[in-house]
Structure formats: structure tokens, C-alpha cells
VOGU-3710 file (C-alpha; in Angstrom, 3 decimals, decimal comma):
1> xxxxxxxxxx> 6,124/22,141/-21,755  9,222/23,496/-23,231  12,783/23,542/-21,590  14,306/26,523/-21,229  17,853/25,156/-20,813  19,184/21,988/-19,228  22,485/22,416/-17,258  23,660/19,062/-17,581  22,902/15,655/-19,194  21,109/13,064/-17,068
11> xxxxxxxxxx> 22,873/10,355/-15,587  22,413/6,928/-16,856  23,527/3,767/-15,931  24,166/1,549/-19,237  22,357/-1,410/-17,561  19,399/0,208/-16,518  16,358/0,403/-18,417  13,239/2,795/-17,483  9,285/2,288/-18,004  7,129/5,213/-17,506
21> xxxxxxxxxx> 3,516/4,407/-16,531  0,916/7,597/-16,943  -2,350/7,464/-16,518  -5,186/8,711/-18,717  -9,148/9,120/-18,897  -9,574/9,058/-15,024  -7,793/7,907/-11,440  -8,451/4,729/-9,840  -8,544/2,148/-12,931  -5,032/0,170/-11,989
31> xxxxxxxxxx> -1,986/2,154/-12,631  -0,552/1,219/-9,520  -1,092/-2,430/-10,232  -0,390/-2,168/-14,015  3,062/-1,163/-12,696  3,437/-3,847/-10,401  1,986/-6,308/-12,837  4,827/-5,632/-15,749  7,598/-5,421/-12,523  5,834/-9,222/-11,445
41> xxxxxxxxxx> 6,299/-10,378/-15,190  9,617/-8,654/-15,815  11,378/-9,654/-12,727  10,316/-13,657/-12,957  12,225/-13,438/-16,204  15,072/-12,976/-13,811  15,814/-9,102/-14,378  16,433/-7,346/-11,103  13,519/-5,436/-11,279  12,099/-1,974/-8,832
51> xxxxxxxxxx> 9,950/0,764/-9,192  9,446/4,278/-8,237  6,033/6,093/-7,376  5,946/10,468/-8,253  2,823/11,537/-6,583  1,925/15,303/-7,694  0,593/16,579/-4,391  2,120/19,562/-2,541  2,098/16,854/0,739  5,853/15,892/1,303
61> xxxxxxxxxx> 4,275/12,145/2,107  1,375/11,189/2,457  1,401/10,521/6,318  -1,053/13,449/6,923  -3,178/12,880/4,531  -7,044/11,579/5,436  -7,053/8,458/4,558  -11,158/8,543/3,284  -9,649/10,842/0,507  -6,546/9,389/-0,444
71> xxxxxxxxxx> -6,542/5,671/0,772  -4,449/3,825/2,664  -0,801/5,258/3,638  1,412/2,157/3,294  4,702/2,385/5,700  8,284/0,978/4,716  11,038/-0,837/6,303  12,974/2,483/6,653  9,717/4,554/7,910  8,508/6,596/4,713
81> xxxxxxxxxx> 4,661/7,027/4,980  3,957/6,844/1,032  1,263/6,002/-0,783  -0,589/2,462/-1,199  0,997/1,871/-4,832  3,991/1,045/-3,141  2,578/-1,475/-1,385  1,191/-3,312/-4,387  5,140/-3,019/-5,431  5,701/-4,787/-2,222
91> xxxxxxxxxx> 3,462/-7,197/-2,750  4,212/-7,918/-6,483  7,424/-8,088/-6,519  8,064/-10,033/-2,703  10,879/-7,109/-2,080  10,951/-3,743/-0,139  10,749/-0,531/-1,606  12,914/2,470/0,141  12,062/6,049/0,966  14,513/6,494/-2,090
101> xxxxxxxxxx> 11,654/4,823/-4,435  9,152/7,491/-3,231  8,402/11,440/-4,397  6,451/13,987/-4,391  6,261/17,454/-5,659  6,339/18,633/-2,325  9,602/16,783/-1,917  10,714/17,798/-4,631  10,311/21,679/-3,780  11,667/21,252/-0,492
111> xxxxxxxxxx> 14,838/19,609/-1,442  15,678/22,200/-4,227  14,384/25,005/-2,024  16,797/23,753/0,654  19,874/23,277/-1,539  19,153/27,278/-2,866  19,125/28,600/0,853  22,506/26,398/1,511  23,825/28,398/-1,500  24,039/25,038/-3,362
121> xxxxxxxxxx> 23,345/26,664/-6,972  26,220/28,880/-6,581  24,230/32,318/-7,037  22,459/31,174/-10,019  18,255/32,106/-10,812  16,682/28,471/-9,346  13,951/27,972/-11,790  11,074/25,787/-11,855  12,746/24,408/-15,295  15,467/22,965/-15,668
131> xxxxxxxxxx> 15,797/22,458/-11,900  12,925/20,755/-10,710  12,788/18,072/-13,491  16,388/17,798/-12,902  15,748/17,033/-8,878  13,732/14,345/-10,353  15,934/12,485/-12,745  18,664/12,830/-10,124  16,431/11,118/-7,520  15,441/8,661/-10,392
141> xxxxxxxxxx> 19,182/7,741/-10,293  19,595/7,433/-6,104  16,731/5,104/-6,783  18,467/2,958/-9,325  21,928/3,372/-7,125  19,873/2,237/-4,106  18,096/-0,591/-5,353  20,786/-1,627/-8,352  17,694/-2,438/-10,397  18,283/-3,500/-14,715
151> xxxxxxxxxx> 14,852/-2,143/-15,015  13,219/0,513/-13,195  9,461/1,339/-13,457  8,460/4,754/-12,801  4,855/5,154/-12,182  3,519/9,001/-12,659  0,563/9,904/-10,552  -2,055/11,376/-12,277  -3,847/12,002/-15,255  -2,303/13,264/-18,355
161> xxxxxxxxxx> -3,611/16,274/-18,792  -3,402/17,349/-15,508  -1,110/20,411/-14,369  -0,050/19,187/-11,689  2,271/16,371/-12,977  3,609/17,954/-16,315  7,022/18,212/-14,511  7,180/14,828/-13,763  6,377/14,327/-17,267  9,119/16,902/-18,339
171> xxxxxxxxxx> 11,843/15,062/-16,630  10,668/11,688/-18,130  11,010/13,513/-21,643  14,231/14,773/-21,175  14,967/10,962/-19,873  13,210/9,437/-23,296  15,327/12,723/-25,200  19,068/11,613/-23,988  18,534/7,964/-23,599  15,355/7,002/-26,492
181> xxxxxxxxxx> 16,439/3,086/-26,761  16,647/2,718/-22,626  13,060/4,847/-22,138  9,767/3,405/-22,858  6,282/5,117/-21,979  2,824/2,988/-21,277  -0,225/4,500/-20,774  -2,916/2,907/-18,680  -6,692/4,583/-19,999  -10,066/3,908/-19,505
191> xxxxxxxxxx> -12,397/2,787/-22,214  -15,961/3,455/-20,830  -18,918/1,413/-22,241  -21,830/3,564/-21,656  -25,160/1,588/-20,741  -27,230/3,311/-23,188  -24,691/2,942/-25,547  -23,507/-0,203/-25,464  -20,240/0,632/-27,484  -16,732/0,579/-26,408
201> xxxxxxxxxx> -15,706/4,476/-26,399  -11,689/5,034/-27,528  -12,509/9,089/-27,849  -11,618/9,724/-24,196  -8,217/7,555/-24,714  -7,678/9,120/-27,838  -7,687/12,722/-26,099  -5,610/11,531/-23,306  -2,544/10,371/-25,882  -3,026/13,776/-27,682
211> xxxxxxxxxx> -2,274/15,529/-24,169  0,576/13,498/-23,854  1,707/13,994/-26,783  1,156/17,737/-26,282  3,913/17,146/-23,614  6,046/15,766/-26,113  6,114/12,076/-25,336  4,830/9,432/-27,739  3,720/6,269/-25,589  4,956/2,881/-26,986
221> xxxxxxxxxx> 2,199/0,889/-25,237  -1,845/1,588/-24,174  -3,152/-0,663/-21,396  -7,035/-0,905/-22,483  -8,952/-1,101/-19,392  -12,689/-1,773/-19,719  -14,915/-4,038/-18,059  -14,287/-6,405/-20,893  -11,169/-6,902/-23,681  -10,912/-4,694/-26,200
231> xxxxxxxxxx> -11,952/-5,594/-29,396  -9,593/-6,318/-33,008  -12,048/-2,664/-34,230  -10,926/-0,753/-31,139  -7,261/-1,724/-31,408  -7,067/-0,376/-34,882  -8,833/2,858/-33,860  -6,210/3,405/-30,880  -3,270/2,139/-33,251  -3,735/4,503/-35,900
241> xxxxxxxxxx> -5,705/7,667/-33,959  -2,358/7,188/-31,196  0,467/6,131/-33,356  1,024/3,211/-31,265  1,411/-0,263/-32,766  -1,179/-2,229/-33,383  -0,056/-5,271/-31,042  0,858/-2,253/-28,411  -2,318/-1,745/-27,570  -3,014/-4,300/-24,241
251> xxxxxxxxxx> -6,052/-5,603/-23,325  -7,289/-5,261/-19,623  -10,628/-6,125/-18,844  -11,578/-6,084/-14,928  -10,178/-9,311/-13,212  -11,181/-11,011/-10,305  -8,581/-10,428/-8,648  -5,028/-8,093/-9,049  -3,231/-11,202/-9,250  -4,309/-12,073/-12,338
261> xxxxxxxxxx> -3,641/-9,183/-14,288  0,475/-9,978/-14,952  -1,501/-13,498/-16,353  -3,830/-11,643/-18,509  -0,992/-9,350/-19,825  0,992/-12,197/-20,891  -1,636/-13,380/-23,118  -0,562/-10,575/-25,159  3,017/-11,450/-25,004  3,507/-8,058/-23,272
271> xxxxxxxxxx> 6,547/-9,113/-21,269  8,143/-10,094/-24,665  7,420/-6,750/-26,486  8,780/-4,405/-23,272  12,175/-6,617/-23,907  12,128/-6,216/-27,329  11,415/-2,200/-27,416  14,765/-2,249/-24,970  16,420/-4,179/-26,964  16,713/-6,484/-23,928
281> xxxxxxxxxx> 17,375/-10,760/-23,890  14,530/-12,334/-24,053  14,566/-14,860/-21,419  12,460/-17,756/-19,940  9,004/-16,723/-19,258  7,554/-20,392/-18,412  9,350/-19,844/-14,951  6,281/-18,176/-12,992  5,166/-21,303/-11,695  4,989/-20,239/-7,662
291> xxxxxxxxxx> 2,796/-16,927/-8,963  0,071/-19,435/-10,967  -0,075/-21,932/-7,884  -1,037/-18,522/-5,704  -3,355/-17,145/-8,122  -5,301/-20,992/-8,212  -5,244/-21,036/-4,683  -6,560/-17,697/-4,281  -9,721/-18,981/-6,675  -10,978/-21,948/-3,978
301> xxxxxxxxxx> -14,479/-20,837/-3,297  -15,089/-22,935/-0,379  -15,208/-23,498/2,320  -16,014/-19,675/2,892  -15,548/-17,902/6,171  -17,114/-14,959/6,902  -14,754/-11,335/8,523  -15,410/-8,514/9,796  -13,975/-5,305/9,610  -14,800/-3,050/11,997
311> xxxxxxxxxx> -13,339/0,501/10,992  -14,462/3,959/10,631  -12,476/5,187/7,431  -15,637/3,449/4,839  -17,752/6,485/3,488  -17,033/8,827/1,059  -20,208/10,929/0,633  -22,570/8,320/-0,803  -19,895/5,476/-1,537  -18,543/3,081/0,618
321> xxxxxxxxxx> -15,081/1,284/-0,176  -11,984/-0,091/1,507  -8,872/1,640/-0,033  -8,061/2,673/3,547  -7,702/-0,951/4,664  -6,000/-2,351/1,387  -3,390/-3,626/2,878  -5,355/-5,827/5,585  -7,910/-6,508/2,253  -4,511/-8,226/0,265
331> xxxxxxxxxx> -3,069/-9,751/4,135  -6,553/-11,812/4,790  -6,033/-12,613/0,900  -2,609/-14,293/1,326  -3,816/-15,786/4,275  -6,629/-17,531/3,004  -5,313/-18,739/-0,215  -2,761/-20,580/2,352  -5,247/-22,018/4,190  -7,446/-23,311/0,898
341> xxxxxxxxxx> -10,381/-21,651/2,003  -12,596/-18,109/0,585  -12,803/-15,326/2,933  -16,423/-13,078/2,910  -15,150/-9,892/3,798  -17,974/-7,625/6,180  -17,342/-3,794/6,188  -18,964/-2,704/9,612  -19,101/1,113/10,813  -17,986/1,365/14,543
351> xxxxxxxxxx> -19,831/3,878/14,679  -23,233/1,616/13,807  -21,817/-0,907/16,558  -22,359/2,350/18,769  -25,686/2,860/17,178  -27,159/0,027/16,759  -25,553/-2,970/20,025  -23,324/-6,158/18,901  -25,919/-7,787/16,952  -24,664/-6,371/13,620
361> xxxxxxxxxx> -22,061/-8,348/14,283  -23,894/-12,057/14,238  -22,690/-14,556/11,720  -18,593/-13,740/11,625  -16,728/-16,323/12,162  -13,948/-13,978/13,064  -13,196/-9,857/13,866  -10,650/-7,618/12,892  -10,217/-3,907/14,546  -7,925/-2,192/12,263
371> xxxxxxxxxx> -5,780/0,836/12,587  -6,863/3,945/12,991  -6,640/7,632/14,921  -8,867/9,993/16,831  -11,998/8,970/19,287  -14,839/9,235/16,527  -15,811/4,875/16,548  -14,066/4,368/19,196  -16,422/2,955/22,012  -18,278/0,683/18,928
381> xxxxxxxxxx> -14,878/-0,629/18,333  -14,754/-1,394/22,369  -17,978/-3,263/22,205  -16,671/-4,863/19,478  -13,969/-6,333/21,263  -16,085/-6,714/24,311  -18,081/-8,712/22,449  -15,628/-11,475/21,035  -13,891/-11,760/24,024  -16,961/-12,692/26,159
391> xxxxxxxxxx> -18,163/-15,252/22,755  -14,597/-16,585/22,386  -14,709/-15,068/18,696  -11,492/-14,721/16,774  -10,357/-11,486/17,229  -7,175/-9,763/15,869  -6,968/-6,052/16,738  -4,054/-3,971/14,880  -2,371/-0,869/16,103  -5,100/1,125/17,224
401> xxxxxxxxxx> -7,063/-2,625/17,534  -4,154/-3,718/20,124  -5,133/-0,272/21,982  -8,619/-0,659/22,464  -8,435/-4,128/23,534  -6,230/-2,942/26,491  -8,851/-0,462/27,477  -12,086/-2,784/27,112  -9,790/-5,486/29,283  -9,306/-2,532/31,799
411> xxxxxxxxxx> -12,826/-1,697/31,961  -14,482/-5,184/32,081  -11,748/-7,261/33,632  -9,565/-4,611/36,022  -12,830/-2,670/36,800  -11,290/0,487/35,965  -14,404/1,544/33,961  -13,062/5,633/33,030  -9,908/3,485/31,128  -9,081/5,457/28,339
421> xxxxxxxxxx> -6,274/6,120/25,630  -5,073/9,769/26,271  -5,558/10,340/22,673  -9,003/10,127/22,972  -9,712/11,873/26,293  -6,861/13,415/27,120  -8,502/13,823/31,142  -8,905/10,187/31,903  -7,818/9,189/35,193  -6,642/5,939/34,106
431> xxxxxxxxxx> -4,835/6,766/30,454  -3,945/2,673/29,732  -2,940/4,079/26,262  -0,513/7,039/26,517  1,396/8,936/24,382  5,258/7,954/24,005  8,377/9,744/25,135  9,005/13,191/23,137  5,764/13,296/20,932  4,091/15,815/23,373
441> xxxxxxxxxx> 6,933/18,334/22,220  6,614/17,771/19,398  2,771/17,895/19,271  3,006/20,924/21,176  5,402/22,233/18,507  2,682/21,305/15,120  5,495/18,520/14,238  3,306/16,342/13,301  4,317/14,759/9,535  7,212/12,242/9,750
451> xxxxxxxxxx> 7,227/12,356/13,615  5,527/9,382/14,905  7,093/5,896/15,927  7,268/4,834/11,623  9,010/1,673/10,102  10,324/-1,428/10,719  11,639/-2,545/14,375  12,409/-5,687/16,688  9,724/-7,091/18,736  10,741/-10,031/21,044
461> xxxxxxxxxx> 8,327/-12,623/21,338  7,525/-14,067/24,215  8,021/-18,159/24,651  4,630/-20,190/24,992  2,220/-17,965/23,840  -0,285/-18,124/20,732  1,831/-15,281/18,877  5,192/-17,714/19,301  3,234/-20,673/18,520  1,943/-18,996/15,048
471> xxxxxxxxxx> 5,665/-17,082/13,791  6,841/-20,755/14,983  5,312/-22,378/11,817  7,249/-19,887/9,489  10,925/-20,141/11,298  11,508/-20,328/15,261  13,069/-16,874/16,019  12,576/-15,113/18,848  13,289/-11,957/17,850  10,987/-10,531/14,814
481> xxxxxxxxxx> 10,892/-7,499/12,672  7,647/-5,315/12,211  6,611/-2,219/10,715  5,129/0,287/12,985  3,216/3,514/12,219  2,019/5,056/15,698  2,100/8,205/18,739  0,416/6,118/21,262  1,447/3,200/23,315  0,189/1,057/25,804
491> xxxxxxxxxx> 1,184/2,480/29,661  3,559/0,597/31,875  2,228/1,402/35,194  -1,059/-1,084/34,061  1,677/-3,574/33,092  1,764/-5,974/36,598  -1,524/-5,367/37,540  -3,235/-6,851/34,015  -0,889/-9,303/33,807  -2,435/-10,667/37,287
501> xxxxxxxxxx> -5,663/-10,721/35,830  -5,387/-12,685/32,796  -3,855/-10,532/29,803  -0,618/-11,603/28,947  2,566/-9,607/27,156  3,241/-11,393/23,992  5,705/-9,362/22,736  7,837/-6,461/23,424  10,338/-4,519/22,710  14,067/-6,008/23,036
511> xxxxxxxxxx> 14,705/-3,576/26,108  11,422/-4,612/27,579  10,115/-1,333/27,664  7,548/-1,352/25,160  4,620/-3,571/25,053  4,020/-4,831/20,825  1,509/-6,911/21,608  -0,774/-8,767/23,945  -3,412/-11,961/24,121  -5,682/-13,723/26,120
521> xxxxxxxxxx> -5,171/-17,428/27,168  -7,627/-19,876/26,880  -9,287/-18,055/23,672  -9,242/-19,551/20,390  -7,160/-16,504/18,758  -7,119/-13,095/20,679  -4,218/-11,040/19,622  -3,309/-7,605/19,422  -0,444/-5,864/18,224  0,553/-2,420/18,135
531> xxxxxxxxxx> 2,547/-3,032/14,974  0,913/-3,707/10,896  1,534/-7,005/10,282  -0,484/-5,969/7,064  2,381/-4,334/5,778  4,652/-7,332/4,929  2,187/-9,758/3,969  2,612/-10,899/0,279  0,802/-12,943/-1,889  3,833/-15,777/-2,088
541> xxxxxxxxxx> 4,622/-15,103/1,497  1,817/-14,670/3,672  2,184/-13,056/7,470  2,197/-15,397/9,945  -0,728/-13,882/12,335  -2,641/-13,302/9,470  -2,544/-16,740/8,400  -2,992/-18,316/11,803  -5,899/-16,029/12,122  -7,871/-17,072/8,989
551> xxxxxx> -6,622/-21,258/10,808  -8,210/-20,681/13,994  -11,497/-18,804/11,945  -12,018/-21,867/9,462  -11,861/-24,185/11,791  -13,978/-22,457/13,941
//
């Protein structure tokens, strides 16, 4: 794509250095972690190191979006539903990522589309070049300002080739055009190796570097993923078909796990040639020693404990998978490479707990109920819960997991057996879970993206229970900070009366007023919180719950 005109020369910080990651081939082969992976190996070199996700879609965030077709939407501190890349930042690089790190096209459009009503271009013809690119490399720069990162890595979502990201593309151009030593491109492609064949295939690769280069960008690096290296034969091919260098081209053959892959990329010195290319120091890179203990831990095959997950975002026509639950996936991770010991995870349908009774759920050693929205699942989820409360089996319910552990309590323990959350019957006589203050305006009103109860807030624990006991390991406060992402909310009026009973009120909110999680005494671990825990786990420091969870489960 050609530019018509460009108004004004980006800004640029003289200390700041960008990488542009772009995928090619096909979605879903690591581009997200191949840009957390160089951040990881960049920033334990001791550069202040961040990155930046553009996602193509029309979507402002991706809060709406099902999760099934999209995966999981990860929430940060300061309440921006984005997507799960920036979670793998998260985890990678043990920092937060900002609203400010985050983009999309539909952003994008609104912003400039705003600024043009507000008579912010002065009169002038707002174009879809220069001025959308130019949104973009101006929000490039909040994100720098924001985050006062040396090095920022900008991962495009994507294909090349695509049409929907070619003005992302166009503003990293212009970027690589004004500032060529301080702009770097990597391209992360899939080399297939057919079955029949039995051959390593650069073609596709080849054509995906040709579109880019159709978009006038040249990349400096190809990250070679395959399900095994690439080959001395098939680097040449790439290096001379792409007009990349010949130690450019990175091998990265499926790992066993995403913390390996900033490992495997430094057997190819890659940290050292980024540097170079910016004509950056190059400094100590024998100082990763907290990442390699992790990444041994995380191998320990035994003992092994079997999890389940009971959920109902699994199925995608014929294929099953768990991008909706990643972050809970990477949480029991962390946890379990604390604790020495392999987790097993189970993925089990709620829906086949309806189905099919409790017994598909024989042989865990421990339960989570996840997050989730809507009544489809929701009674198997009940059972579930029903079900490890009776057969004191670990159970840890999250968000929508904290919910329907109040209602199975108020059915089987308070005897109120039409309990309900009014979410999923909006009728119930005895709504335990009910909407919060203000969201039935502004359901009333379609305000649905944005609107919910999103980011991070205080939760005060409560003394002498199993929640204080396990935060008390990792620093005695009493006052904690969690990320939330929910409409719904367990109802006060049930408060005194459960309490009575049996369930106690772990945690709340500093006024009191809120109810962030609950628990049941004389259990070995039942715990449910209406915030994601999930969310700030990270592989060098694991969450609390999470990792008093997996405790109570291998010992078990």
C-alpha cells in the first residue's frame, strides 16, 4: 500500500528501539509467544523491555467477543478486556501491560472518527491514509511514554497477506522509513511437513515474505516453526528466496512447553543478533538463571496429580481445545512447578456432568469451575460442586465458579432448592447471585462492551480463614489486589443467614459491601472467588490460591 501523503514525521524517542512481529502461513503457530519470548530474552539482558498487541478486528476489545472463537479475553490492572497475547506478555515478562499497550482497528476508527466530529483535523478530508496509520504510530508512542520501555515489541495480528492488517503494516513501514536503524521486522511462519511427503515445505513461507514485501517491508529475521528444527538446506532456501540472512533464519520446532522457547531461541544467539541489528550493547546474557530453575521445575514428571476442568467453552465444531481457559492452563502451571509435582489436566463438559451424573468425574484429585456467562452448563457445574463438597474434594471455583457454589450451598445446605443467579433465570424467587448496582441500565440501554465490574481492585481478607492462611505464605497483608471481570455478584440479603449455616465470607470488599470470596470450614480446600486469580499468576511468581490449591491436591 502506497501513502498518499504523510502530514508529519513520526515521533521517536532516541532510546527506544521497535520489533515488529507479523505472522505468516497461518494463525495459531506462536506469534504471541514468539513476542514474549524475544521481550523474556531481551529484558533479562537488563533492557527495560514492553510490548504492544494491534489486533485487526472491527471489535473495539475483545470483551464481547465468544470466547470458543477467539480464546480467552485476558483483563488488565486498569480494566482493558484484550486479547490473550497480552497475557503471555504478562507472564513473560513478570510486569503489567496497560490499556495503552492494546489496539484495534476498531479503536483505531473510533478515536480518529471522534477527533473529526470534535473538529480536531481543522476542516481537512480525514482519510483512511495518512490518518489511520498515523493514529497508530501516535498510540505506538503513548505506549512507549507510558511504559518508558528501550525496546518496544509490537506484535501485528494476522497473517501477511491479509487485508485486514495492511494498515498496521503501513504505519510500521513508515516507522522502518523515518527511523531504519531503530526498526526491525521478524516474521513468525509455518513450515508444514506433509505426511505423505515427508519434506519440510519453505514455498508457503516463501509466499508469505513476498506479500510482505509487497507491502514494502523487508523482514530482518524468520522464526521457522515446524514440528522439528529446520534444516542447514531449508535455511539456505529461505535466506536466498527471502533476502534474509542466512543466520536470520530461527529455528522453532514445537516445545514442550512455552517456556522453553526464549531457551531454544538462544541457541541461535538470537538475543545477540536483535542487539546487533539495533546497534544496541550487548550485555550479559548468562543472567537468566531464575527463568532456567522455572523451566526445570516445570519438567518434574512426578508425582502427577490429576484436575479437572469443568467448563463449557471446549468445542469448536469437531475440535476440542482450551484457549478459553489459558490463563487458568499457565496458573495450575506455575503452581505446580512450585510445588515439584506434574499436573494431568481433565477437560470435562458441564454439560456431560448434566448428561451423564458425577461419575465422569472419578479419579481427580482436585476440581476447578472456571469462569464463564449464560445458563447453558450451568446445573452440571452445580453437581459438580455438589459433588466435591459432599467427597471433601479440592475444589476452587472462579468468578462464575464462586457463583455457583453459593447457589448449590443454598440449595443443599439453606434448603432453598429454586436458588438461582438472576442471570440465569431471571424469575427465581431466591436470586443468591444478582446483578450489581447500575448494570440493569445499562443492560437495558445495549451497553454492554466495557461496562462490567473490569480490572484490578482491593479485596480484604478475612483473618483465620484458608484464603488468609494461603496469601499468608507469600506476604501477610490484609488487604489484596485482584483483577475482576464480572455483572453479577453474590446478594446480601443471603449474607447472615449462610453464614449461620456453615459458609463463611473470606473476603470482601474494603467497604464490606461486596462479597470476593467465600469457603467452607472443615474441607481440605473449598474456595471461591468472584475475582481471576488466573490473571496475575506468572511463571516466576505463582498466585497464591493457585499454588495452595495444587498443596492441598498433592497431598491429597
Amino acid at each position: 500500500m502506497s501513502v498518499k501523503k504523510v502530514e508529519k514525521k513520526p515521533k521517536s524517542s532516541k532510546k527506544t528501539k521497535y520489533i515488529f512481529v507479523v505472522g505468516g502461513v497461518m494463525s495459531g503457530v506462536g506469534k504471541g509467544v514468539t513476542t514474549a519470548s524475544i521481550g523474556e530474552i531481551l529484558q533479562a539482558r537488563g533492557y527495560n523491555v514492553s510490548a504492544i498487541k494491534m489486533d485487526p478486528y472491527i471489535n473495539v476489545d475483545a470483551g464481547t467477543m465468544n470466547p470458543i472463537e477467539h480464546g480467552e479475553v485476558f483483563v488488565t490492572e486498569d480494566g482493558d478486556e484484550t486479547d490473550q497475547d497480552i497475557g503471555n506478555y504478562e507472564r513473560f515478562l513478570n510486569k503489567n501491560i496497560y490499556r495503552e499497550n492494546y489496539m484495534t482497528t476498531g479503536r483505531i476508527y473510533q478515536t480518529v472518527i471522534a477527533r473529526e466530529r470534535n473538529l480536531e483535523y481543522k476542516g481537512k478530508c480525514v482519510q483512511v491514509v495518512p490518518h489511520i496509520p498515523q493514529e497508530i504510530r501516535d498510540r505506538i508512542e503513548k505506549a512507549v511514554e507510558k511504559t518508558g520501555a528501550e525496546i518496544m515489541i509490537i506484535e501485528i495480528g494476522g497473517t501477511v497477506g491479509e487485508y485486514e492488517n495492511l494498515l498496521f503494516l503501513e504505519a510500521a513501514r513508515v516507522m522502518k522509513l523515518f527511523n531504519p536503524k531503530d526498526v526491525l521486522f521478524v516474521v513468525v511462519s509455518y513450515l508444514p511437513i506433509p505426511n505423505m511427503i515427508g519434506e519440510m515445505k519453505t514455498k508457503p513461507t516463501q509466499h508469505a515474505v513476498r506479500n510482505l514485501q509487497s507491502a514494502g517491508i523487508q523482514p530482518d529475521f524468520i522464526v521457522a516453526r515446524a514440528e522439528r528444527p529446520i534444516d542447514q538446506s531449508r535455511r539456505e532456501k529461505l535466506s536466498i528466496n527471502c533476502n534474509v540472512a542466512l543466520d536470520c533464519v530461527i529455528a522453532a520446532p514445537d516445545a514442550s512447553s512455552i517456556y522453553d522457547i526464549p531457551l531454544n531461541f538462544e541457541k541461535d544467539n538470537l538475543g545477540d543478533k536483535i542487539l546487533e541489528k539495533l546497534s544496541l550493547p550487548l550485555r550479559d546474557r548468562d543472567n537468566n538463571h531464575e527463568w532456567k530453575k522455572m523451566v526445570a521445575s516445570s519438567k518434574i514428571k512426578s508425582p502427577e496429580i490429576n484436575i479437572g476442568i469443568v467448563g463449557k467453552y471446549f468445542a469448536s465444531g469437531d475440535f476440542s481445545f482450551g484457549d478459553s481457559y489459558i490463563s487458568v492452563i499457565e496458573a495450575i502451571k506455575h503452581a505446580s512447578a512450585y510445588n515439584k509435582c506434574h499436573t494431568k489436566i481433565h477437560w470435562l463438559s458441564a454439560e456431560d456432568v448434566e448428561t451423564q451424573g458425577t461419575k465422569v468425574l472419578k479419579g481427580l484429585d482436585g476440581i476447578i469451575v472456571p469462569q464463564g456467562w449464560g445458563g447453558r452448563g450451568a446445573e452440571g457445574k452445580i453437581k459438580t460442586i455438589k459433588y466435591c463438597r459432599e467427597n471433601n474434594l479440592p475444589y476452587f471455583g472462579l468468578c462464575y465458579g464462586m457463583q455457583m457454589a453459593a447457589i448449590e450451598f443454598a440449595r443443599d445446605v439453606a434448603n432453598l432448592k429454586d436458588a438461582n443467579s438472576s442471570e440465569v433465570n431471571p424469575k427465581t424467587k431466591n436470586p443468591v447471585i444478582h446483578i450489581m448496582p447500575g448494570q440493569e441500565k445499562l443492560i437495558a440501554e445495549k451497553g454492554y462492551g466495557g461496562t462490567i465490574r473490569l480490572g484490578g481492585w482491593p479485596c480484604l481478607i478475612t483473618p483465620g480463614t484458608h484464603l488468609a492462611q494461603a496469601y499468608k505464605k507469600f506476604g501477610d497483608q490484609k488487604i489484596i489486589s485482584e483483577r475482576h471481570r464480572h455483572r453479577y455478584e453474590f446478594n446480601n440479603n443471603y449474607r447472615e443467614t449462610f453464614t449461620k449455616l456453615g459458609l463463611t465470607i473470606a473476603g470482601t470488599s474494603p467497604d464490606g459491601q461486596i462479597v470476593e470470596a467465600i469457603e467452607i470450614k472443615n474441607h481440605p480446600f473449598f474456595i471461591g472467588v468472584q475475582f481471576h486469580p488466573e490473571y496475575i499468576s506468572r511463571p516466576l511468581a505463582p498466585h497464591p490460591l493457585f499454588v495452595e490449591f495444587i498443596r492441598v491436591c498433592k497431598d491429597k
